[in-house]
C-alpha positions as CSV (number, residue, x, y, z in Angstrom):
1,X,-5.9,58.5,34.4
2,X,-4.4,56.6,31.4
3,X,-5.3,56.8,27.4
4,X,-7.0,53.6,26.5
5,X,-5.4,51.4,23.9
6,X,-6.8,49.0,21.5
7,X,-6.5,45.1,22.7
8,X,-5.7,44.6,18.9
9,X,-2.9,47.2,18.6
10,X,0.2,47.5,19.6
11,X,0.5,50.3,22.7
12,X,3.2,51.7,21.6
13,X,1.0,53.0,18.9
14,X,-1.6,56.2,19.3
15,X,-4.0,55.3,22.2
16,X,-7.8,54.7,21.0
17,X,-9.4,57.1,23.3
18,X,-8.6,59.6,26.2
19,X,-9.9,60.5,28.8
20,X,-12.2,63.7,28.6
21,X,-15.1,65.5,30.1
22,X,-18.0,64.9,27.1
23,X,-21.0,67.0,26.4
24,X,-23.6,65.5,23.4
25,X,-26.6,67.1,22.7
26,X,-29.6,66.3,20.5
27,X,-31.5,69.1,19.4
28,X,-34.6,69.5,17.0
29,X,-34.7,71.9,15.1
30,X,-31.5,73.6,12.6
31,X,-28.3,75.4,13.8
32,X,-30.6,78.5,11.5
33,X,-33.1,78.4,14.0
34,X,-33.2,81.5,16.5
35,X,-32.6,79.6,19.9
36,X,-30.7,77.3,18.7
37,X,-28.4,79.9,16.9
38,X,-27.9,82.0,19.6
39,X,-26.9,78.8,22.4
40,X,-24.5,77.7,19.7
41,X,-23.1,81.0,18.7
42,X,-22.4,81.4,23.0
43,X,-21.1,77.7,22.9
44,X,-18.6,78.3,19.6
45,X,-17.2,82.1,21.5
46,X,-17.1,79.9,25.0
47,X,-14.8,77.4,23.6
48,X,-12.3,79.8,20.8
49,X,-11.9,81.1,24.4
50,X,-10.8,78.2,26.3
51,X,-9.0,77.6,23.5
52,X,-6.4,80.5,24.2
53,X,-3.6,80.5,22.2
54,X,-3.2,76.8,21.2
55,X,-3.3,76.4,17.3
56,X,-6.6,75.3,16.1
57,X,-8.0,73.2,13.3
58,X,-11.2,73.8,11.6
59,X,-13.5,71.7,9.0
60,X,-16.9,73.5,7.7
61,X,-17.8,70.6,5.5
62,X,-18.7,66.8,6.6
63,X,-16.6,64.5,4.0
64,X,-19.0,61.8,2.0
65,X,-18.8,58.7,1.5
66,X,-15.7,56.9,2.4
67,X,-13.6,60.1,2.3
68,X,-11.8,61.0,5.6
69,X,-12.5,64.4,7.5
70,X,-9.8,67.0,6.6
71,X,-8.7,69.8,8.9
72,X,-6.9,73.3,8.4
73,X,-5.2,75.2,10.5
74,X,-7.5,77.9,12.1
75,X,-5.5,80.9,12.7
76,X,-7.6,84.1,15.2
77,X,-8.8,85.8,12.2
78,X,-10.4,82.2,10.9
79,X,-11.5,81.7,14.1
80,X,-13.4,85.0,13.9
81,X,-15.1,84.0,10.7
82,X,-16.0,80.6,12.0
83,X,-18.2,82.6,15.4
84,X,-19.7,85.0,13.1
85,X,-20.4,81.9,10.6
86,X,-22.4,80.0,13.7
87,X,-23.6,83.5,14.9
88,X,-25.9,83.8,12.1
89,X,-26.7,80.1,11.5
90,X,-25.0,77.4,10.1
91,X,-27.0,76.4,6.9
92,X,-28.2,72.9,6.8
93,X,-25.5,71.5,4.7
94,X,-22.8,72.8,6.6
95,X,-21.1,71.6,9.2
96,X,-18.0,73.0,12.3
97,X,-15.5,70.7,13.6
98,X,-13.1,72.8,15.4
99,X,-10.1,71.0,17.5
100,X,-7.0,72.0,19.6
101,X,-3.6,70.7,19.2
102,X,-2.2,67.8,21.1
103,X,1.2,67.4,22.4
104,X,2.8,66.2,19.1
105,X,1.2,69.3,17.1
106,X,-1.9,67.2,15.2
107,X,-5.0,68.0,15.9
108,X,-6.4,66.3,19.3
109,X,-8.7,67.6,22.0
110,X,-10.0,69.9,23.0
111,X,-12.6,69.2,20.4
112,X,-16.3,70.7,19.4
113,X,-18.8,69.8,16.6
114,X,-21.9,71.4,15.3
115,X,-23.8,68.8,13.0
116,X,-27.0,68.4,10.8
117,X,-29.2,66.1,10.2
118,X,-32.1,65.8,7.9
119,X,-34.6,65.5,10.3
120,X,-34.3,68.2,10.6
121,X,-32.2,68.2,13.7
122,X,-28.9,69.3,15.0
123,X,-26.4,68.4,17.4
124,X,-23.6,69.8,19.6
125,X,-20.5,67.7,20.6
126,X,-17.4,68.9,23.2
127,X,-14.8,66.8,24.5
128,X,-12.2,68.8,26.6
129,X,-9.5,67.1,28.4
130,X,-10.5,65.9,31.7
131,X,-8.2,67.6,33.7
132,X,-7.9,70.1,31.5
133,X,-7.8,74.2,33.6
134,X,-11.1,75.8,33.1
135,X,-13.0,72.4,31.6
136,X,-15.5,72.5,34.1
137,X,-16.2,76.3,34.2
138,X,-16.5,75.9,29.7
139,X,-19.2,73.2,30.2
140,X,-20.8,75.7,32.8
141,X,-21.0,78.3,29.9
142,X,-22.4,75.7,27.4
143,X,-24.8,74.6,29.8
144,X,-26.2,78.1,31.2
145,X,-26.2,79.4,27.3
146,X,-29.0,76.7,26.4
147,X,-31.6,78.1,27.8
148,X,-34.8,78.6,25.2
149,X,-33.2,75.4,22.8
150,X,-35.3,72.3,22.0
151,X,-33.5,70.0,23.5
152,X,-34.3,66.5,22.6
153,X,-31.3,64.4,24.8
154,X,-27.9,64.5,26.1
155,X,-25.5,64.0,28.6
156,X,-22.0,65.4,30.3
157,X,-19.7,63.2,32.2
158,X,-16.7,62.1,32.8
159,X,-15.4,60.1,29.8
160,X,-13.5,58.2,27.2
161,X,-13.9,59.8,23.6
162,X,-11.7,58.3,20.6
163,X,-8.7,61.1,19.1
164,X,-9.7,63.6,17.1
165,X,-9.0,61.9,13.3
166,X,-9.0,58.7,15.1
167,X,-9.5,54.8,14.4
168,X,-12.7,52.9,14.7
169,X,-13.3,53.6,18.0
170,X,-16.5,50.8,18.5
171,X,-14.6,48.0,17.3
172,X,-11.7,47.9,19.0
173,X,-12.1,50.0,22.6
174,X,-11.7,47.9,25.4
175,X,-13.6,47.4,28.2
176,X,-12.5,50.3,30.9
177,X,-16.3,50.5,32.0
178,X,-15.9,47.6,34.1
179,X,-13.5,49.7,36.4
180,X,-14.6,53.7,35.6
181,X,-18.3,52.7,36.1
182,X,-19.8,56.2,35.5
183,X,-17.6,56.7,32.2
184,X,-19.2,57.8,29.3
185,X,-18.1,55.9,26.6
186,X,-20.9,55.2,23.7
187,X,-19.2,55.6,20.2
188,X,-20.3,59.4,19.3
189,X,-22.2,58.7,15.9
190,X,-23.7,61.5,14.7
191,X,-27.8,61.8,15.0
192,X,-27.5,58.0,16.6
193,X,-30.8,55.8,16.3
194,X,-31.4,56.2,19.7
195,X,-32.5,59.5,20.0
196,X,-34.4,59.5,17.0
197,X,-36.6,56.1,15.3
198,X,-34.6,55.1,12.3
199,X,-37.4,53.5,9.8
200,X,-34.3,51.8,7.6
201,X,-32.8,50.6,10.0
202,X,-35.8,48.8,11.2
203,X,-36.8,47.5,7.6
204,X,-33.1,45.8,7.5
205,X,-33.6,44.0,10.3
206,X,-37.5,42.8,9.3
207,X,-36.0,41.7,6.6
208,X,-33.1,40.1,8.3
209,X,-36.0,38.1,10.8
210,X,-37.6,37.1,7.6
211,X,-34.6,35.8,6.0
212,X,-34.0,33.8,9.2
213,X,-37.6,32.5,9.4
214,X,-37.3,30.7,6.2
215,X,-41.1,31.3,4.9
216,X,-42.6,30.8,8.5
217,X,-45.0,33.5,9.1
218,X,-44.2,36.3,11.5
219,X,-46.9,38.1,13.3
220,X,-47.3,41.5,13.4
221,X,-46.4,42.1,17.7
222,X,-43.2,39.9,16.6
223,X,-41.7,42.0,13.8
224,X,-38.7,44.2,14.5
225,X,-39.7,47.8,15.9
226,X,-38.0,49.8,18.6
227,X,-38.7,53.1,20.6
228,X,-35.9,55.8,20.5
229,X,-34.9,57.8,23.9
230,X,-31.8,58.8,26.0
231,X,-29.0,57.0,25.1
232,X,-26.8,57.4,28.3
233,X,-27.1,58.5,32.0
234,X,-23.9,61.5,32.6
235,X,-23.4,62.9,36.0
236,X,-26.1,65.8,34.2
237,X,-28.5,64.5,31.4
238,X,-30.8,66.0,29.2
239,X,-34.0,65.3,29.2
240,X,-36.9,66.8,26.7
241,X,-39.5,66.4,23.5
242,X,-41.7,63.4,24.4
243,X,-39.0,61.7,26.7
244,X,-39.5,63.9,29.0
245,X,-43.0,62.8,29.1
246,X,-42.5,59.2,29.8
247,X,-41.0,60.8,33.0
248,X,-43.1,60.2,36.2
249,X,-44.1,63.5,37.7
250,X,-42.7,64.3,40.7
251,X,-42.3,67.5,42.9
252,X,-39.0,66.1,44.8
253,X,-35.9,64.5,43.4
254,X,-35.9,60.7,43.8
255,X,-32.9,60.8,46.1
256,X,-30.9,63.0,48.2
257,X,-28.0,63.8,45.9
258,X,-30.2,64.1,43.0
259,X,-30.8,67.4,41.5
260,X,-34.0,67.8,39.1
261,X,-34.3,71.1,37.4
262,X,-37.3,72.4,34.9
263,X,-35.5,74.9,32.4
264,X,-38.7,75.3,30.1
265,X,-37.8,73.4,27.1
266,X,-36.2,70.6,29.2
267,X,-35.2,69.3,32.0
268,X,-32.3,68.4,33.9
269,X,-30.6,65.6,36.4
270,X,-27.9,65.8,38.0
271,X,-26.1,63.2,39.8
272,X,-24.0,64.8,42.7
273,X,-22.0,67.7,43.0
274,X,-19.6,66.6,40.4
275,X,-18.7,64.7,38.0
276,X,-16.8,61.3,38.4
277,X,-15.4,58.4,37.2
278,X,-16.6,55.3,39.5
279,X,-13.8,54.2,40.0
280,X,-14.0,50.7,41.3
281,X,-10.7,49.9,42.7
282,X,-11.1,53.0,44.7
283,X,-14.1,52.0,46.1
284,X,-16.1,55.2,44.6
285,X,-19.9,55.6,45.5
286,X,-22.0,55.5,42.7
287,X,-25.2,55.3,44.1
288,X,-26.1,58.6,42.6
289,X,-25.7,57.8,39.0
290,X,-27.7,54.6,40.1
291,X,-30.7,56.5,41.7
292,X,-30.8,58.8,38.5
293,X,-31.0,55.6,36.2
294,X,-33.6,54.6,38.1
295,X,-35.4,57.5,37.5
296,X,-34.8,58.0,34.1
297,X,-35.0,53.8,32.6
298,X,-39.2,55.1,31.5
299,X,-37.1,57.6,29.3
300,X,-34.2,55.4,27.9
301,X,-34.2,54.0,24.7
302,X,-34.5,50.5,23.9
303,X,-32.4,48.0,26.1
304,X,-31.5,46.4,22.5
305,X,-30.9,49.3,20.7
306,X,-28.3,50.8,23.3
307,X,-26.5,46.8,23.9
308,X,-25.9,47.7,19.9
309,X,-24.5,50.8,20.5
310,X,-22.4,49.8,23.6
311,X,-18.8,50.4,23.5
312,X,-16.9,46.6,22.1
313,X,-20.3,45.4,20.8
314,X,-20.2,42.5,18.4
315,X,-22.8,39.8,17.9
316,X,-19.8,37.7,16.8
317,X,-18.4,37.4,20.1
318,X,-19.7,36.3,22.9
319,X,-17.1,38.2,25.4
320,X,-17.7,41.2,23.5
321,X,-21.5,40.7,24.0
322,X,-20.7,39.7,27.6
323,X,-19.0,43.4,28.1
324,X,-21.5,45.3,26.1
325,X,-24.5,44.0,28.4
326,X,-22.1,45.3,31.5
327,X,-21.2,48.5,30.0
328,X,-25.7,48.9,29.5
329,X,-26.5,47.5,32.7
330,X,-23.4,49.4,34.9
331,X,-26.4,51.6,36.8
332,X,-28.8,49.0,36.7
333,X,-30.2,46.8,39.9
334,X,-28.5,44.0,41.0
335,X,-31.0,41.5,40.4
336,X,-30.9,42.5,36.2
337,X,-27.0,42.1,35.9
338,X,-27.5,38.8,37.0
């Protein structure tokens, strides 16, 4: 499995993005609160483990503005503060980006991120290597320490995820999802609109449709309004808040390799027995991840909203458009790829 490069770049150059096994979760609630304190704490000690002995690199404040994320070097006693920081709750204006080391000694994955919003809600990003010793047993760890936590969304899979410190990762990756079907490769912004209904971003674009209607009135059912959900299908996704209520109600799984499982607070689906990448010109099945979209479309968030988010999107190009639509579609029936 190659590094993807940017069709703009030159590949002698950094790649844009590897490939890794990705975890993103959407929680509400604050890194303060009790259950979601104690996941994360378990989540932070689970990965300074995996970590080892490879230097680290640590940032406890989000940069503002235009101003670029700077890391230190996290030596064991560092690392020790930063678990005891996260054991008693991160405050709301701070913030853990902790990374490994790649082969050239910068910072590079493995990579974790513990991140606020205003909402409030919090969120918990890991990208490990993807065939990384010991990746799949970590994610077990995340995953069994969650129990309790208000999940809102979120999804684990095989993936593409841009370089720690990277470039613009949206604009420029190309299109590997028409080959790795089952890749996850949305941009990871943090608190994304399409977990959570972003009223400004809606007000630019009623704006933006009244611009374009030149005084023509615009009725009411016709203005610009979308419904937030889950932004991706993983081989396992999160499902909880009011998504999980748009789910239908079912005592079985909806297909044989399908595993649904009520943990309290959420609920998860599982796609097979492992993850994978879909691999087209290996002829992979994917019917799983297919049944489990299927399942889950009630719970997704907007078709529009997510064609935005799509990895390559740009309204300027109609290729780009083109591959955005394939990358949002990938699980979907035949009939709507068309």
């Amino acid at each position: 499995m190659e590094p993807l490069y940017s069709e703009k770049c030159h590949k002698d150059g950094p790649p844009i993005a590897t490939p890794v096994l990705r975890f993103h979760l959407w929680i509400t609630g604050t890194f303060a609160d009790a259950p979601v304190r104690t996941a994360s704490a378990r989540a932070v000690e689970a990965f300074i483990d995996h970590l080892g002995k490879t230097q680290a690199f640590y940032a406890m404040v989000r940069p503002t503005g235009s101003k670029s994320l700077k890391l230190s070097r996290a030596g064991k006693a560092r690392l020790t503060e930063i678990s005891r920081a996260v054991a008693t709750g991160l405050p709301d204006h701070r913030y853990l980006y902790l990374t490994g080391t790649d082969a050239e000694g910068h910072p590079g994955h493995p990579m974790l991120a513990l991140a606020h919003a205003p909402l409030p809600m919090a969120e918990i990003r890991i990208e490990l290597p993807w065939q990384a010793e010991g990746a799949l047993d970590l994610m077990a760890k995340v995953d069994a320490a969650l129990e309790g936590m208000p999940v809102l969304a979120g999804y684990m899979g095989y993936g593409f995820a841009p370089r720690p410190l990277g470039v613009n990762y949206a604009s420029f990756v190309p299109p590997a999802h028409r080959r790795y079907r089952c890749a996850l490769m949305l941009d990871p912004v943090p608190f994304s609109p399409l977990v959570r209904h972003d009223q400004s971003f809606v007000t630019m674009r009623r704006l933006e449709q009244k611009r374009a209607a030149k005084g023509r009135a615009i009725g009411e059912a016709d203005l610009f309004d979308y419904g937030p959900g889950l932004p991706d299908v993983g081989w396992r996704t999160y499902i909880g808040g009011t998504f999980r209520d748009r789910l239908a109600v079912t005592a079985e799984a909806p297909g044989t390799d399908l595993a649904i499982e009520d943990r309290g607070t959420f609920t998860t689906l599982t796609a097979g027995p492992a993850p994978m990448w879909g691999d087209l010109n290996l002829k992979e099945d994917i019917s799983a991840y297919q049944a489990a979209f299927a399942y889950l479309e009630s719970a997704m968030s907007d078709w529009n909203m997510r064609l935005r988010s799509a990895p390559g999107y740009s309204i300027k190009e109609e290729e780009r458009v083109r591959q955005a639509k394939a990358y949002v579609d990938r699980f979907a029936v035949a009939e709507r790829q068309a």
